[in-house]
LUMDREN-849636 format. One record per residue (C-alpha): residue number from 1; residue in one letter; x, y, z. Coordinates in Angstrom, 2 decimals. Layout:
 dose rokol      xx      yy      zz
  NUM     A       X       Y       Z
...
This chain:
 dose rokol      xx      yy      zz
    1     X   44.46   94.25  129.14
    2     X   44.74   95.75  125.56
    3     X   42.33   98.58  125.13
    4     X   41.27  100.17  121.52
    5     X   41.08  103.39  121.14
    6     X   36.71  103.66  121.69
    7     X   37.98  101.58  125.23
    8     X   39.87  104.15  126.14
    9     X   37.61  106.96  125.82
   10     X   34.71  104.75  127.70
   11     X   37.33  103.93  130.21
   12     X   38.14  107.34  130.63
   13     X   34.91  108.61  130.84
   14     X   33.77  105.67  133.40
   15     X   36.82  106.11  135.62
   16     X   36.96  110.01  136.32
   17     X   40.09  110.47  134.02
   18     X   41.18  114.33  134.05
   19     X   44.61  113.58  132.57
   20     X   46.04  111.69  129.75
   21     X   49.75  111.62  129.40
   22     X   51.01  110.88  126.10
   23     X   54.57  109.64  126.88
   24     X   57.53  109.10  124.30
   25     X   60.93  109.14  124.68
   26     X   64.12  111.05  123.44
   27     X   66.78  108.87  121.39
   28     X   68.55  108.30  124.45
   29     X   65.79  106.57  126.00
   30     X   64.58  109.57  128.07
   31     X   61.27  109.40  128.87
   32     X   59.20  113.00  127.84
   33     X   55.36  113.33  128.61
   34     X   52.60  115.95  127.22
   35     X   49.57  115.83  129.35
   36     X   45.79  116.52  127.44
   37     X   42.58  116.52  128.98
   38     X   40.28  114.12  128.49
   39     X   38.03  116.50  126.21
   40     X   41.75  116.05  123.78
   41     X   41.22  112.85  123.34
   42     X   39.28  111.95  119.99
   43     X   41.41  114.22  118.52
   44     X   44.85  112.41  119.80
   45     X   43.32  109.90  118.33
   46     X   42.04  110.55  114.98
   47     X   44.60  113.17  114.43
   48     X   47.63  113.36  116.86
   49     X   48.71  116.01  118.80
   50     X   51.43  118.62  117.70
   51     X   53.98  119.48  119.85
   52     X   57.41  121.30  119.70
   53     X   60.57  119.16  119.67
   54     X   63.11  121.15  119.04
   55     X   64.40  120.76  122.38
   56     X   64.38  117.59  122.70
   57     X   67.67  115.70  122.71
   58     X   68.96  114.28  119.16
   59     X   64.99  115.26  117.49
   60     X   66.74  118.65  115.53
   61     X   66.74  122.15  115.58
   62     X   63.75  124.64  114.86
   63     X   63.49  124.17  111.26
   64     X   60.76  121.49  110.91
   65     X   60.60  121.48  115.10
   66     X   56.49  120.19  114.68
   67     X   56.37  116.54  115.47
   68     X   52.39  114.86  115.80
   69     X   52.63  112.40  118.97
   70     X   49.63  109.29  118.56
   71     X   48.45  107.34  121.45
   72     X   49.13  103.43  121.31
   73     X   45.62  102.82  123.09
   74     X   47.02   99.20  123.86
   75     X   49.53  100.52  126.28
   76     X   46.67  102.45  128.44
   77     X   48.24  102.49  132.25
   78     X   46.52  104.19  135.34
   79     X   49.61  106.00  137.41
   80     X   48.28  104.69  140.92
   81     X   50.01  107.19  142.85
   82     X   47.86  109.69  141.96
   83     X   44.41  110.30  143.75
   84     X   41.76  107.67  142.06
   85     X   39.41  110.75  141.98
   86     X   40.90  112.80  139.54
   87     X   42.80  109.91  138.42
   88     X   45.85  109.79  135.70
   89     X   46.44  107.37  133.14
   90     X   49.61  107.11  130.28
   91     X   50.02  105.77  126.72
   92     X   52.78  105.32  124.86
   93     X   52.68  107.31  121.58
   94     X   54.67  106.77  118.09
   95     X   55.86  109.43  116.43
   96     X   55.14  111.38  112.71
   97     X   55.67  114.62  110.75
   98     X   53.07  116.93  109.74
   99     X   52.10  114.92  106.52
  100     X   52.02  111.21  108.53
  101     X   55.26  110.28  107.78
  102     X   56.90  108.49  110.39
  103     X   59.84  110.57  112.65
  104     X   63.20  108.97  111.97
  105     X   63.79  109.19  115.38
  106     X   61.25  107.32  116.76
  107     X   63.38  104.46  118.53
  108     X   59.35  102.77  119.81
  109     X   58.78  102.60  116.06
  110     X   61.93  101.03  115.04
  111     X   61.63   98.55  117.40
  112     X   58.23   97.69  116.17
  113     X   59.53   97.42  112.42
  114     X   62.57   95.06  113.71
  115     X   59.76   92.74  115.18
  116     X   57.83   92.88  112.09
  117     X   61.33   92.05  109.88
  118     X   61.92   89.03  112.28
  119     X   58.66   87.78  111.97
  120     X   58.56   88.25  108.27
  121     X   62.19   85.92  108.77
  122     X   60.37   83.36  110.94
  123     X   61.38   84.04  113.89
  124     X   60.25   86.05  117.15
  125     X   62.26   87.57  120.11
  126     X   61.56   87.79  123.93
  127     X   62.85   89.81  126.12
  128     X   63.21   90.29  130.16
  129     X   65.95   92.56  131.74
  130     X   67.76   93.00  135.29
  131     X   67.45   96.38  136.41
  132     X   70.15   97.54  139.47
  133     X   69.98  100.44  140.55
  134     X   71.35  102.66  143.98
  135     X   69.66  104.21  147.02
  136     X   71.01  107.47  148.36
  137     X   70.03  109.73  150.70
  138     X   69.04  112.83  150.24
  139     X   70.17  116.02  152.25
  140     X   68.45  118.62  153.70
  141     X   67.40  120.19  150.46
  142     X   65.84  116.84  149.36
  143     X   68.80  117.02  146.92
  144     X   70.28  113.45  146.07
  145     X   73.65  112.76  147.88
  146     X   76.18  109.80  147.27
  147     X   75.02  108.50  150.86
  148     X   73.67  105.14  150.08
  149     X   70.56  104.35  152.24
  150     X   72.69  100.88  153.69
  151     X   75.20   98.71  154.04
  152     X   73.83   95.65  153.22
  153     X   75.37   93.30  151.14
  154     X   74.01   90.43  148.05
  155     X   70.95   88.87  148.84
  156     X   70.89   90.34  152.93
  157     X   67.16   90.89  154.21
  158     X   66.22   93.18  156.99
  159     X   67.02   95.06  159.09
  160     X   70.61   95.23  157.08
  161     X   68.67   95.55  153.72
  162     X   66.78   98.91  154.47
  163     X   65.63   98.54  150.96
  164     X   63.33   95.69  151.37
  165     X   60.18   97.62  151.74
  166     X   60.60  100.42  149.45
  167     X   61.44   97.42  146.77
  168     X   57.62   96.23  147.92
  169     X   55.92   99.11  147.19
  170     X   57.84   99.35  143.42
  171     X   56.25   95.57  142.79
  172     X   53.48   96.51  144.47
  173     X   53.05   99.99  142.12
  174     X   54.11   97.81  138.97
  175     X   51.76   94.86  139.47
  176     X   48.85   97.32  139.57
  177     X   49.75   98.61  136.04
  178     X   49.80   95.50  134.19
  179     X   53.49   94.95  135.00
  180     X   54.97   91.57  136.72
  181     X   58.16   92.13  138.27
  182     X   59.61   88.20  138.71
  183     X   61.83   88.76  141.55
  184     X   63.45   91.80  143.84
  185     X   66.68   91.77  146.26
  186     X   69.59   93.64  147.32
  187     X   71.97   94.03  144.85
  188     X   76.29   93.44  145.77
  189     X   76.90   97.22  146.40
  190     X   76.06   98.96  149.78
  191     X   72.19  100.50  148.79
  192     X   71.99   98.48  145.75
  193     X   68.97   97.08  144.42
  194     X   67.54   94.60  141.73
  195     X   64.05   94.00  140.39
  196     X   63.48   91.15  137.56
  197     X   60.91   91.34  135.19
  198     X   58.87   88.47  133.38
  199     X   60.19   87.82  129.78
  200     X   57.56   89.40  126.87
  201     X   57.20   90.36  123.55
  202     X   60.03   93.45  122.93
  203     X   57.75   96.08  123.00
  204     X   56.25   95.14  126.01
  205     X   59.34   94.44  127.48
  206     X   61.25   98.11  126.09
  207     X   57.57  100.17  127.77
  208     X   58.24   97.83  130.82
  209     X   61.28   99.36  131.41
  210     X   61.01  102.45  130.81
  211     X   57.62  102.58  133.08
  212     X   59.97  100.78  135.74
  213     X   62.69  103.67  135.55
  214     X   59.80  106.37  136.15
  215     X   57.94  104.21  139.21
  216     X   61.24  103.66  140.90
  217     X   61.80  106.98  140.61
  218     X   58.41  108.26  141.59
  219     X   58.12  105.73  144.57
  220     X   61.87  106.43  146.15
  221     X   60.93  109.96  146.28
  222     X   58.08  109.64  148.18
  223     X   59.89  107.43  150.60
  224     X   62.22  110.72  151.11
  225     X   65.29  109.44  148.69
  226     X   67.38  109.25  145.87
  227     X   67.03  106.31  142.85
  228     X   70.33  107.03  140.79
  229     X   70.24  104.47  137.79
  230     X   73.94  105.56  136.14
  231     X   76.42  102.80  135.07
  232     X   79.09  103.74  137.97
  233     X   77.58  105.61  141.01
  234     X   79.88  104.80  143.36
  235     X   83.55  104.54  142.24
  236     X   84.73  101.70  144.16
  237     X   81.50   99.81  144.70
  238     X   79.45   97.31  141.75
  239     X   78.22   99.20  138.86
  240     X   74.11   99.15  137.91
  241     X   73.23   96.66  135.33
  242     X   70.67   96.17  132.74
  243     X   71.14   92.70  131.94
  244     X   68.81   91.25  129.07
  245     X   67.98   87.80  128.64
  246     X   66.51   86.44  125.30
  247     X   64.69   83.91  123.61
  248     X   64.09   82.65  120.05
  249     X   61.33   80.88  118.97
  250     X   61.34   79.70  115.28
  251     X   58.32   78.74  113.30
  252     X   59.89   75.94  111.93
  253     X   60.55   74.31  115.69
  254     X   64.66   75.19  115.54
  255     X   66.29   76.01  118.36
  256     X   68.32   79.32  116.71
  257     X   69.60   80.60  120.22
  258     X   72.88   79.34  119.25
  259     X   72.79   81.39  115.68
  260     X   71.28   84.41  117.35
  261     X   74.34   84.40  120.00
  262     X   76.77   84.21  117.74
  263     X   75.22   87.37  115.42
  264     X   75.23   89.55  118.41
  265     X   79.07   87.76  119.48
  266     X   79.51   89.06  115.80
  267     X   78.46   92.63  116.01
  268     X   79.12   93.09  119.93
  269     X   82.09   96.06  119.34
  270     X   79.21   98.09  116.95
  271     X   76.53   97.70  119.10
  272     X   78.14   99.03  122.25
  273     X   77.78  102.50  122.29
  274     X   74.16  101.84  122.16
  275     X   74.42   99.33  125.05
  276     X   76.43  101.65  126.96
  277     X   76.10  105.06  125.46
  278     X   77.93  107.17  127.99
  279     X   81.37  107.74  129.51
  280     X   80.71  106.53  132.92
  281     X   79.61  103.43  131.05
  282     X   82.82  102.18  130.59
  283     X   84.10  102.56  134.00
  284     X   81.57   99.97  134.90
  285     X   82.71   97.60  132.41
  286     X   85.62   94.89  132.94
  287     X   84.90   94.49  136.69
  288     X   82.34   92.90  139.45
  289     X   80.63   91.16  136.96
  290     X   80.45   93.17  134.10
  291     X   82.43   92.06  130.77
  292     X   85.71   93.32  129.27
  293     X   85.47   90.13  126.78
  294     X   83.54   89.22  123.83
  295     X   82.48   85.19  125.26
  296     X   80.01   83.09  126.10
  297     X   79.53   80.11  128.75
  298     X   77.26   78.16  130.27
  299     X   76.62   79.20  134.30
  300     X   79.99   81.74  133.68
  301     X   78.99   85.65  134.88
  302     X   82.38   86.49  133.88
  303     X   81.11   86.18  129.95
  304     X   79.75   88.78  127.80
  305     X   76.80   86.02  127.46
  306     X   76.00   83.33  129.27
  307     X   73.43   80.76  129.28
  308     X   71.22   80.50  132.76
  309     X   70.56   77.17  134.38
  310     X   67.22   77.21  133.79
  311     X   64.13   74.79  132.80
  312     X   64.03   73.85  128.94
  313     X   60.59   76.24  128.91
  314     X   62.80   79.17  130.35
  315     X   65.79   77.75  127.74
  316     X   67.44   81.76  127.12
  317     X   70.49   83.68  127.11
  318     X   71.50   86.97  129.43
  319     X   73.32   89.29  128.02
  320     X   75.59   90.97  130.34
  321     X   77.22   94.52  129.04
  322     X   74.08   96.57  129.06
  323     X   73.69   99.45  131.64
  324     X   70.78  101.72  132.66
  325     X   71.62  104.29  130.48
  326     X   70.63  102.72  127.58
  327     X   67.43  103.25  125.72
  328     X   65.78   99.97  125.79
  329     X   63.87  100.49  122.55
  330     X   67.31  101.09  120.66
  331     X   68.74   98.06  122.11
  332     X   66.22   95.19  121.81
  333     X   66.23   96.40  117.99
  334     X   69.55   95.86  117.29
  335     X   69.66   92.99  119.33
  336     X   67.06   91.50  117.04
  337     X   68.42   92.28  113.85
  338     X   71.98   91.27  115.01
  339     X   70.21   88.09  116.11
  340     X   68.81   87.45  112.82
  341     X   72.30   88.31  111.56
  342     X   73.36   85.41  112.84
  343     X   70.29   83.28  111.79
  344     X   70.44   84.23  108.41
  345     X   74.08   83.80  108.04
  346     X   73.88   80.59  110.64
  347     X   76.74   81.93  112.05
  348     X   78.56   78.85  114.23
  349     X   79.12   79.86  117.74
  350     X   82.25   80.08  119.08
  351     X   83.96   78.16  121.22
  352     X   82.83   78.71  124.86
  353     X   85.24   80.55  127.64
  354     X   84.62   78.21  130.21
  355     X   87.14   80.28  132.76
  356     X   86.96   83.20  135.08
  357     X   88.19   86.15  132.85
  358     X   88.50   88.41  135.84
  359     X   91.33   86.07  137.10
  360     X   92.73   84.84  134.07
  361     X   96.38   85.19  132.77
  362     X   97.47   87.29  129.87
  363     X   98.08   84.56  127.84
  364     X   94.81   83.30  128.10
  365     X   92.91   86.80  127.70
  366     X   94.76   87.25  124.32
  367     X   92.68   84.43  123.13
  368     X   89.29   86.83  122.91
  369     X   88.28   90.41  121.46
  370     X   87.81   92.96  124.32
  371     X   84.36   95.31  124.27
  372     X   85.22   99.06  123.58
  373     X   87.24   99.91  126.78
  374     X   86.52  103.82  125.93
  375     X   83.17  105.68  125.02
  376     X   85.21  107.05  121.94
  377     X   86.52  103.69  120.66
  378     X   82.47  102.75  121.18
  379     X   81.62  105.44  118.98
  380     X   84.12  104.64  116.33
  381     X   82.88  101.07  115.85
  382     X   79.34  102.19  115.18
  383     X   80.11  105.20  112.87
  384     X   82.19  103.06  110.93
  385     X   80.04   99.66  110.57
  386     X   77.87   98.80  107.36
  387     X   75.61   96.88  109.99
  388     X   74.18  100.05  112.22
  389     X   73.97  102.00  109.26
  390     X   71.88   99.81  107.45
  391     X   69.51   99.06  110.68
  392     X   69.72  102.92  112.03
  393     X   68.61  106.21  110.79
  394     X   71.62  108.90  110.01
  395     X   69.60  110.95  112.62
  396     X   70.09  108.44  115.38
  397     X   74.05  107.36  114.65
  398     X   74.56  111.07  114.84
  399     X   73.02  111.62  117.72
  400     X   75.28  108.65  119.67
  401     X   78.49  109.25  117.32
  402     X   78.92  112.80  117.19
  403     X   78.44  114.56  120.48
């Protein structure tokens, strides 16, 4: 449900609210939280509420540190592991200055402007992504360890999958806040897990996963262990994924997939660092499924993108490069704008790589571009490309290109 902003106040009136967290996140897709009482809320509301960012990753220094954070009241969330009486409930806020102009780094904003540029182009995005991520036990100290809670293997169940119930009570906590997970299972790597969300509208789908990093989180611990989302936990074991599939939908009845693929085929090297924004990142990359290759297929997981069997309603493409470190807000934007890129331009596709490229010769790999094998090579590609600048605030590209 969608609430306005006079809902909210009802609802949190009617329902015994006694706090409101007004949650944002960093550039880097970290989410941040200031909690008001419920007396703070008209004025959140009608005004915003200050608070001080300078120490918050890539928003500046103390000069000009006051930022004013404003309540979406359509993203209105009960948090249902906390007591109902007393209970807790979270929007998502966009960000200003003192005199209402907007924060350039605001990455929930952005994306909201890309949506509004594709629409204004005739076109509209969906979104749905594959979040992995690891079990590990925790020691004594109920400090995380690299212990992973099984040995299980892809797709086991029970009693080999000790994962299966803790998965449960994530789709269990997410389905109570509005949120429909599609499918859960164990993932290749020993403790490995994946939940699937529902395509939706990028927004939706960017809050959905950020609200799914801070429930797995919040549920694993209570279960007495460790969620670790980063691109390479375990050195010789599978990665964690965030793979995003996509859909087009054109006013004029077009299927643009095709154009869209090739515009993100186009700009793949510039938009890495923002797909995969850290070191680790890259030791993920080239290896159990994740792509070394700029390619496409049909059916092919050894492709940058590949196109799912699917149902001609369900008719998408997954996009295979992106990890958990990436800020999901930052990504479906540029996604979108390198997907109308490609419409604008009606870019042809290339051919499709209809091999394996983990066991492929040479010869045949020197056919296609390789993805940034380095976090530094990743970095050069976006500082230097006309395309991120011109979709990106300086304060952002610096933030990711100059650390």
């Amino acid at each position: 449900m969608r609430y306005t902003a006079a809902e909210v106040i009802q609802y949190v009136r009617e329902e015994d609210v006694k706090f409101i967290r007004l949650a944002f996140c960093d550039v880097f897709g970290r989410q941040k939280n200031l909690a008001i009482l419920p007396d703070e809320l008209e004025r959140a509301f009608s005004f915003g509420i200050p608070f001080d960012a300078s120490a918050i990753p890539g928003f500046g220094g103390e000069v000009r540190s006051d930022l004013i954070l404003h309540p979406d009241p359509a993203t209105l969330s009960s948090l249902p592991w906390h007591p109902e009486n007393g209970r807790v409930v979270r929007m998502f806020c966009s960000i200003t200055h003192p005199d209402g102009t907007p924060f350039a780094g605001d990455c929930r904003a952005l994306l909201a402007r890309a949506v509004e540029d594709a629409k204004r182009a005739g076109v509209s995005f969906a979104f749905g992504a594959e979040m992995e991520f690891y079990l590990f036990k925790t020691d004594e100290d109920g400090e995380p360890t690299k212990i992973p809670y099984d040995r299980a293997h892809y797709m086991d169940i029970a009693p080999d999958d000790k994962g299966e119930a803790v998965r449960r009570e994530i789709c269990l906590t997410l389905s109570q806040m509005g949120i429909q997970p599609e499918c859960a299972h164990h993932e290749e790597g020993p403790g490995q897990n994946e939940i699937d969300f529902r395509y939706s509208d990028p927004l939706s789908a960017a809050d959905n996963a950020i609200t799914f990093r801070s429930v797995v989180k919040t549920i694993v611990a209570r279960n007495g262990l460790a969620a670790d989302f980063s691109p390479k936990p375990l050195p010789d074991e599978a990665g964690n994924g965030m793979h995003i599939n996509f859909s087009v939908r054109a006013e004029d009845g077009q299927d643009k997939l095709p154009f869209a693929i090739a515009g993100i085929m186009d700009k793949a090297r510039e938009l890495t660092v923002f797909l995969n924004p850290i070191e680790e990142s890259y030791r993920r990359l080239g290896s159990s499924k994740a792509p070394g290759y700029i390619t496409w297929s049909s059916e092919n997981r050894s492709q940058l993108i590949r196109i799912p069997a699917a149902p001609q309603e369900q008719y998408r493409a997954e996009l295979r490069s992106p990890d958990p470190a990436a800020n999901p807000y930052l990504a479906y934007a540029l996604l979108i704008y390198a997907g109308l890129h490609g419409i604008e331009n009606r870019l042809p596709l290339p051919k499709s790589a209809d091999v394996n490229l983990y066991t492929a010769d040479a010869e045949t790999l020197r056919q296609y571009q390789r993805i940034p094998a380095t976090l530094h090579e990743a970095e050069a590609a976006a500082k230097g490309s006309s395309f991120i600048k011109e979709h990106l605030p300086e304060l952002i590209l610096s933030a990711y290109c100059d650390r």
